[in-house]
N, C-alpha and C positions, 0 to 999 in steps of 0.2 A: 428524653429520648430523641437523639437525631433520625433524620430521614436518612434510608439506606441511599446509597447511590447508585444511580442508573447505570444496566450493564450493558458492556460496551457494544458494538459490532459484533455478528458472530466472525471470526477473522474468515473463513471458508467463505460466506460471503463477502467481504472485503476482497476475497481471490478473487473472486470469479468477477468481480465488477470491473478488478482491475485487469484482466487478462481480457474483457469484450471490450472498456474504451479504456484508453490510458490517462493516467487522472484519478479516475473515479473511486481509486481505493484511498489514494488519498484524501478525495475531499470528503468520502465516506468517515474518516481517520479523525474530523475534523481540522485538516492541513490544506486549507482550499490552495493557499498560494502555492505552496509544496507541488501539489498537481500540476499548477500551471508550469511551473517553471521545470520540471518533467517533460511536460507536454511542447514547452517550447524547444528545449535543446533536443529532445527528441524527435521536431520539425527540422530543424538547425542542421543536425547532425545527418538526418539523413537525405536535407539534401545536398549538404555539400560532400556526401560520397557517390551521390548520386549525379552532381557534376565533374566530379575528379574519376570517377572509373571507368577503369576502360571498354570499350563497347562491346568485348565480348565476354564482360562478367555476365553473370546470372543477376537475376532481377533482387535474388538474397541480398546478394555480392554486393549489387548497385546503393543498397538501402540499408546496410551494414551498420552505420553510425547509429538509424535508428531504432534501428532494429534491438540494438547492445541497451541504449536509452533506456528504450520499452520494458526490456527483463530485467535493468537493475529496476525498475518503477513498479510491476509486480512482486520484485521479492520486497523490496522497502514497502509495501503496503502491507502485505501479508504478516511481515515482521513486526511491525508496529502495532498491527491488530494485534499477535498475539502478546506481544509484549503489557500490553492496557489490557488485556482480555487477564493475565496471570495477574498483573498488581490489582485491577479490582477481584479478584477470586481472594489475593492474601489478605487485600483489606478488608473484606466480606467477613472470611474467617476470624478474622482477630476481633472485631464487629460483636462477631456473633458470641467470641469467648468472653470476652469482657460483661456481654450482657448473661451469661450464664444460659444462652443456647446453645443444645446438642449443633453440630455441624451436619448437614445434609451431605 
C-alpha cells in the first residue's frame, strides 16, 4: 500500500495570500521563483509608467503596468491552486477505486 499524497493548498487560500502580497500564492504553489519574477516585473512595470505618465493621470493611471502585473499574478495563482487541488482529488479517486474504497 502507498502512502496517499498530501493535499494541496486550499486554492481560496492561495487567493487570498496572493491578493494581500504579491508572490505569495505562488510561493504558496510551490513556484518560489515564479513569485519572484512576478514580483519583479510587477516593480518594473509600474515604475516605468510611473515615469512615463503624464502628471495629470491618477495615481491608478500612474501605476498601471503594475497594477496589470498584479492581477495576471492572482489569477495564475489561484489557477494553478485549483488546477493541483482537481488532479490530486482525480488521483485520490482512482486511489481509492483501485483499492476497492467507496469514494467520500
Amino acid at each position: 500500500m502507498t502512502q496517499p499524497a498530501r493535499a494541496p493548498i486550499n486554492p481560496r487560500l492561495v487567493l487570498a495570500s496572493a491578493m494581500v502580497l504579491p508572490g505569495t500564492g505562488q510561493v504558496l504553489n510551490g513556484q518560489p521563483v515564479r513569485g519572484l519574477v512576478f514580483l519583479f516585473f510587477m516593480l518594473l512595470l509600474g515604475g516605468f509608467t510611473l515615469k512615463t505618465a503624464a502628471p495629470d493621470v491618477s495615481l491608478i493611471g500612474k501605476f498601471a503596468g503594475g497594477i496589470f502585473v498584479y492581477a495576471i499574478a492572482i489569477y495564475d495563482a489561484y489557477k494553478t491552486a485549483r488546477i493541483r487541488t482537481e488532479v490530486w482529488r482525480h488521483r485520490d479517486r482512482q486511489q481509492q477505486a483501485t483499492q476497492g474504497v467507496a469514494p467520500e
